[in-house]
C-alpha positions in Angstrom: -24.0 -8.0 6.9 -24.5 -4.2 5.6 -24.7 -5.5 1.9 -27.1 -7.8 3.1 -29.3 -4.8 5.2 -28.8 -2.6 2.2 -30.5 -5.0 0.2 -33.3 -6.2 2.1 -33.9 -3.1 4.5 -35.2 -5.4 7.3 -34.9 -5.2 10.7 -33.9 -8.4 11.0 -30.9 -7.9 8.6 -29.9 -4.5 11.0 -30.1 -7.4 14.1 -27.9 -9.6 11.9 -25.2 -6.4 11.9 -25.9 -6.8 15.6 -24.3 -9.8 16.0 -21.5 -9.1 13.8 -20.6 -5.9 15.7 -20.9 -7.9 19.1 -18.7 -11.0 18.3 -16.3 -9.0 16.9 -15.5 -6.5 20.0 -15.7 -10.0 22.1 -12.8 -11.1 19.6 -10.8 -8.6 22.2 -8.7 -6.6 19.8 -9.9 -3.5 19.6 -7.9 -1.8 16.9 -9.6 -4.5 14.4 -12.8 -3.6 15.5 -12.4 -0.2 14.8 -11.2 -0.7 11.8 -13.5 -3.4 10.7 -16.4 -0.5 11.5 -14.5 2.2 9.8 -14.4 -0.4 6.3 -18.4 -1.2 6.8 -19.0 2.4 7.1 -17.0 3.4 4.3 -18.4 0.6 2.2 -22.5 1.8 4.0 -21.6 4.9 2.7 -21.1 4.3 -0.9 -23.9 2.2 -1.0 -26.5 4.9 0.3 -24.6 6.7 -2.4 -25.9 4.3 -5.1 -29.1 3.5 -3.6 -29.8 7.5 -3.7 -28.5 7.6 -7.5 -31.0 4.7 -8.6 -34.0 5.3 -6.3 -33.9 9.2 -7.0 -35.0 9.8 -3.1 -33.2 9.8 0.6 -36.1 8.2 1.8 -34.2 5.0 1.4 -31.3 6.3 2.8 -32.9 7.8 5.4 -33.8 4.2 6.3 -30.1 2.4 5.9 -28.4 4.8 8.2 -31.0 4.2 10.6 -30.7 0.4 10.5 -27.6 1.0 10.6 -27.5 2.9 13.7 -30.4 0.1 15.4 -27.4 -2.6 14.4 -24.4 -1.0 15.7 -26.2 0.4 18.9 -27.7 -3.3 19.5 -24.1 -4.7 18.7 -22.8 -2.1 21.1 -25.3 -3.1 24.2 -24.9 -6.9 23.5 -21.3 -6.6 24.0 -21.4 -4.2 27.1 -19.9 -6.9 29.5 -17.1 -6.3 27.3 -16.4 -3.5 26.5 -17.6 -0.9 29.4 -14.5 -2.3 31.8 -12.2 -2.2 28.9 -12.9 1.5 28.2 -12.7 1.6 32.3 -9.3 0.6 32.5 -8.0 3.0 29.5 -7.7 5.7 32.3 -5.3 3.7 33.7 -2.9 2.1 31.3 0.0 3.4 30.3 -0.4 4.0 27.1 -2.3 6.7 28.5 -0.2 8.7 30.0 2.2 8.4 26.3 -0.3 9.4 24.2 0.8 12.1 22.0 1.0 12.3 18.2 4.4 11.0 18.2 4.1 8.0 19.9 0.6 7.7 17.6 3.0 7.8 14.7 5.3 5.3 15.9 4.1 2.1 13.9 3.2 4.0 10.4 4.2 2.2 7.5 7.1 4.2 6.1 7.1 5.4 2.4 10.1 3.8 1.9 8.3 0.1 2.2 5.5 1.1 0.0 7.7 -1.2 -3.1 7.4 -3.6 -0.5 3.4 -4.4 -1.8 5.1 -5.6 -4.9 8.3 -7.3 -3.9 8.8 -10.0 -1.6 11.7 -9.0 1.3 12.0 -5.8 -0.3 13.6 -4.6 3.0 15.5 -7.7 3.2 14.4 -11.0 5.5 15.1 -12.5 9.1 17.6 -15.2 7.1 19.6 -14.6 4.1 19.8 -10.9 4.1 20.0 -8.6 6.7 16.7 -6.4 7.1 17.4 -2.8 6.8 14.0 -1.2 7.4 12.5 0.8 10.3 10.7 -0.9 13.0 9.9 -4.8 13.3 10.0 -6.3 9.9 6.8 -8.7 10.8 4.7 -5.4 11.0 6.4 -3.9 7.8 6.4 -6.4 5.3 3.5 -5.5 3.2 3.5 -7.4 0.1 0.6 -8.6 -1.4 2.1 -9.3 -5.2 1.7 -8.1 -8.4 -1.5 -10.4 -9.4 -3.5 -9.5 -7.0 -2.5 -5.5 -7.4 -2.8 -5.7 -11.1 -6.4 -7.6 -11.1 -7.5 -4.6 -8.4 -6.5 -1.9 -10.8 -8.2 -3.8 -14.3 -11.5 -4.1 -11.3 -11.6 -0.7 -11.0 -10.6 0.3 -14.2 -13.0 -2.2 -16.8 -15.9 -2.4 -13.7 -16.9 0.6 -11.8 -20.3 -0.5 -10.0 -20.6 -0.1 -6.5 -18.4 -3.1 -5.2 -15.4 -1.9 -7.0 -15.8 1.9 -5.9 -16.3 0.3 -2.3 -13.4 -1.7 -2.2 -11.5 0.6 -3.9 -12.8 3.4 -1.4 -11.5 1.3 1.5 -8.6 0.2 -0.1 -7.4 3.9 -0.3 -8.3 5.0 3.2 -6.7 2.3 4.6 -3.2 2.5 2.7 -4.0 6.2 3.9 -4.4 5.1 7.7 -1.6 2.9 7.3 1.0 5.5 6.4 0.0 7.4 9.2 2.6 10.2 10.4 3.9 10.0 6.7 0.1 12.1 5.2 -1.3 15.2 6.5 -4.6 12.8 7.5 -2.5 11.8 10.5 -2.0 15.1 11.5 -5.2 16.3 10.9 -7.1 12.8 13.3 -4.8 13.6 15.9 -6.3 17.2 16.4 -9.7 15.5 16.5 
Protein backbone atom coordinates (compact mmCIF):
# COMPACT_ATOMS: atom_id res chain seq x y z
CA UNK A 1 0.00 0.00 0.00
CA UNK A 2 2.77 2.81 0.64
CA UNK A 3 4.64 1.72 -2.66
CA UNK A 4 1.54 1.92 -4.26
CA UNK A 5 0.66 5.80 -2.53
CA UNK A 6 4.17 6.76 -3.34
CA UNK A 7 3.61 6.03 -6.84
CA UNK A 8 0.37 7.34 -7.58
CA UNK A 9 0.02 10.18 -4.81
CA UNK A 10 -3.79 9.73 -4.75
CA UNK A 11 -6.00 9.94 -2.14
CA UNK A 12 -7.57 7.07 -2.85
CA UNK A 13 -4.23 5.08 -2.62
CA UNK A 14 -3.65 6.97 1.17
CA UNK A 15 -7.50 5.28 1.83
CA UNK A 16 -6.16 2.00 0.50
CA UNK A 17 -3.23 2.43 3.50
CA UNK A 18 -6.45 2.91 5.55
CA UNK A 19 -7.69 -0.29 5.25
CA UNK A 20 -4.50 -2.03 5.61
CA UNK A 21 -3.75 -0.26 8.93
CA UNK A 22 -7.35 -1.14 10.12
CA UNK A 23 -7.44 -4.88 9.35
CA UNK A 24 -4.32 -5.27 10.61
CA UNK A 25 -4.90 -3.83 14.39
CA UNK A 26 -8.38 -5.98 14.03
CA UNK A 27 -5.91 -9.07 13.44
CA UNK A 28 -5.58 -8.43 17.51
CA UNK A 29 -1.80 -8.81 17.94
CA UNK A 30 -0.54 -5.82 18.63
CA UNK A 31 3.25 -6.24 18.67
CA UNK A 32 2.82 -7.18 14.76
CA UNK A 33 1.14 -4.15 14.15
CA UNK A 34 3.61 -2.09 15.53
CA UNK A 35 6.08 -3.60 13.87
CA UNK A 36 4.37 -3.93 10.63
CA UNK A 37 4.06 0.25 10.93
CA UNK A 38 7.55 0.67 12.04
CA UNK A 39 8.76 -1.61 8.49
CA UNK A 40 6.19 0.71 6.28
CA UNK A 41 7.67 3.66 7.78
CA UNK A 42 11.08 2.71 7.50
CA UNK A 43 10.46 1.55 3.92
CA UNK A 44 8.04 5.53 3.45
CA UNK A 45 11.06 6.93 4.50
CA UNK A 46 13.45 5.79 2.02
CA UNK A 47 11.24 6.29 -0.60
CA UNK A 48 10.62 10.19 0.17
CA UNK A 49 14.28 9.84 0.19
CA UNK A 50 14.42 8.78 -3.50
CA UNK A 51 11.51 10.70 -4.57
CA UNK A 52 13.44 13.95 -3.18
CA UNK A 53 16.76 12.81 -5.04
CA UNK A 54 14.98 12.44 -8.55
CA UNK A 55 12.29 15.17 -8.36
CA UNK A 56 14.91 17.81 -6.94
CA UNK A 57 11.97 19.30 -4.53
CA UNK A 58 10.06 18.38 -1.05
CA UNK A 59 7.02 19.44 -2.53
CA UNK A 60 6.49 15.78 -3.29
CA UNK A 61 7.43 14.79 -0.08
CA UNK A 62 5.66 17.14 1.47
CA UNK A 63 2.63 15.37 -0.07
CA UNK A 64 3.65 11.47 0.89
CA UNK A 65 4.01 12.18 4.47
CA UNK A 66 0.81 13.78 4.36
CA UNK A 67 -1.05 10.89 2.68
CA UNK A 68 0.59 9.11 4.81
CA UNK A 69 -0.54 10.69 7.87
CA UNK A 70 -4.58 10.92 6.15
CA UNK A 71 -3.95 6.83 5.82
CA UNK A 72 -2.76 5.96 9.14
CA UNK A 73 -5.12 8.44 10.95
CA UNK A 74 -8.20 6.97 8.86
CA UNK A 75 -6.74 3.37 9.64
CA UNK A 76 -6.52 4.50 13.20
CA UNK A 77 -10.39 5.83 13.45
CA UNK A 78 -11.74 2.89 11.43
CA UNK A 79 -10.40 0.52 13.95
CA UNK A 80 -11.35 2.59 17.09
CA UNK A 81 -13.95 -0.19 18.30
CA UNK A 82 -10.78 -1.93 18.62
CA UNK A 83 -8.36 -0.55 19.72
CA UNK A 84 -9.60 2.39 22.34
CA UNK A 85 -10.65 -0.55 25.05
CA UNK A 86 -7.50 -2.44 24.36
CA UNK A 87 -5.36 0.64 25.23
CA UNK A 88 -8.16 0.92 28.29
CA UNK A 89 -7.32 -2.15 29.75
CA UNK A 90 -3.36 -1.65 29.53
CA UNK A 91 -3.81 0.28 32.94
CA UNK A 92 -4.81 -2.70 34.28
CA UNK A 93 -2.86 -5.78 33.24
CA UNK A 94 -0.18 -7.00 34.75
CA UNK A 95 2.27 -6.53 32.55
CA UNK A 96 1.86 -3.23 33.73
CA UNK A 97 2.79 -3.19 36.84
CA UNK A 98 6.36 -5.42 35.58
CA UNK A 99 7.28 -3.14 33.10
CA UNK A 100 10.83 -2.21 33.58
CA UNK A 101 13.75 -2.52 31.16
CA UNK A 102 14.53 -5.93 32.41
CA UNK A 103 11.51 -7.62 31.96
CA UNK A 104 11.61 -5.57 28.34
CA UNK A 105 14.75 -7.51 27.68
CA UNK A 106 13.54 -10.72 28.64
CA UNK A 107 12.73 -12.29 25.03
CA UNK A 108 15.89 -10.59 23.06
CA UNK A 109 17.44 -12.82 20.77
CA UNK A 110 20.75 -13.62 22.38
CA UNK A 111 24.07 -13.08 20.40
CA UNK A 112 24.94 -16.41 20.97
CA UNK A 113 21.99 -17.69 18.42
CA UNK A 114 22.79 -15.22 15.83
CA UNK A 115 24.78 -18.67 13.79
CA UNK A 116 21.51 -19.90 14.27
CA UNK A 117 20.22 -17.76 10.81
CA UNK A 118 22.55 -20.04 9.07
CA UNK A 119 22.30 -23.45 10.73
CA UNK A 120 19.45 -25.48 11.34
CA UNK A 121 19.16 -26.54 15.36
CA UNK A 122 22.19 -24.69 15.90
CA UNK A 123 21.17 -24.66 19.66
CA UNK A 124 20.18 -28.19 19.44
CA UNK A 125 16.27 -29.47 18.82
CA UNK A 126 13.23 -30.69 20.94
CA UNK A 127 14.30 -34.56 19.65
CA UNK A 128 17.63 -35.83 19.03
CA UNK A 129 19.70 -33.39 20.86
CA UNK A 130 19.11 -31.64 23.87
CA UNK A 131 18.56 -27.82 23.37
CA UNK A 132 21.13 -25.78 25.23
CA UNK A 133 19.94 -22.23 24.54
CA UNK A 134 18.27 -19.48 26.58
CA UNK A 135 14.67 -19.08 26.68
CA UNK A 136 11.97 -21.34 24.63
CA UNK A 137 13.68 -22.68 21.64
CA UNK A 138 10.32 -22.05 19.30
CA UNK A 139 11.08 -18.24 19.84
CA UNK A 140 14.91 -18.71 19.35
CA UNK A 141 15.40 -20.62 16.41
CA UNK A 142 16.08 -18.11 13.81
CA UNK A 143 17.31 -19.75 10.84
CA UNK A 144 16.52 -18.65 7.60
CA UNK A 145 19.50 -20.57 5.46
CA UNK A 146 22.21 -19.70 3.61
CA UNK A 147 20.36 -19.12 0.03
CA UNK A 148 18.24 -16.85 1.05
CA UNK A 149 21.02 -14.81 3.19
CA UNK A 150 23.48 -15.08 0.37
CA UNK A 151 20.96 -13.82 -2.47
CA UNK A 152 20.06 -10.72 0.16
CA UNK A 153 23.72 -9.81 0.36
CA UNK A 154 24.46 -10.17 -3.86
CA UNK A 155 20.67 -7.84 -3.77
CA UNK A 156 22.33 -5.34 -2.01
CA UNK A 157 25.58 -5.60 -3.23
CA UNK A 158 25.04 -5.84 -7.50
CA UNK A 159 21.42 -3.68 -7.09
CA UNK A 160 21.22 -0.67 -4.91
CA UNK A 161 17.83 1.09 -6.02
CA UNK A 162 15.36 1.91 -3.62
CA UNK A 163 13.85 -1.69 -2.92
CA UNK A 164 17.07 -3.07 -1.95
CA UNK A 165 18.11 -0.06 0.40
CA UNK A 166 14.49 -0.47 1.82
CA UNK A 167 14.57 -3.94 2.55
CA UNK A 168 17.85 -3.88 3.54
CA UNK A 169 17.07 -0.82 5.82
CA UNK A 170 14.37 -2.90 7.50
CA UNK A 171 16.21 -5.86 7.47
CA UNK A 172 18.88 -4.09 9.81
CA UNK A 173 16.55 -2.44 12.18
CA UNK A 174 14.75 -5.30 12.80
CA UNK A 175 17.80 -7.79 13.50
CA UNK A 176 18.54 -4.60 15.70
CA UNK A 177 15.10 -4.69 17.56
CA UNK A 178 15.44 -8.25 17.76
CA UNK A 179 18.64 -8.34 19.80
CA UNK A 180 17.18 -6.15 22.04
CA UNK A 181 18.95 -5.85 25.62
CA UNK A 182 22.09 -7.21 23.73
CA UNK A 183 22.58 -3.24 21.56
CA UNK A 184 22.74 0.03 23.17
CA UNK A 185 19.28 0.82 20.87
CA UNK A 186 17.47 -1.11 23.62
CA UNK A 187 18.77 0.96 26.19
CA UNK A 188 18.39 3.96 24.61
CA UNK A 189 14.02 3.14 23.50
CA UNK A 190 13.56 2.24 26.98
CA UNK A 191 14.44 5.85 28.17
CA UNK A 192 11.96 7.07 25.55
Amino acid sequence: AVERMVTRRRLQDALVLALVVAVQIFAGHTQYVLLAMIAAVLFLLVRCWAVAREEHSFRSVRRLVGLAAVGGAVGLALAFVQWAPAAEMVGHSMRQSVASETWAGLFSLTPENLPGFLLPDWQGDSYDFPYWGRNFIWEMSPYVGVLPLVLAAVAVLARRDRYTIGFALIGAVGLLLALGRYTPLFHLLCQV
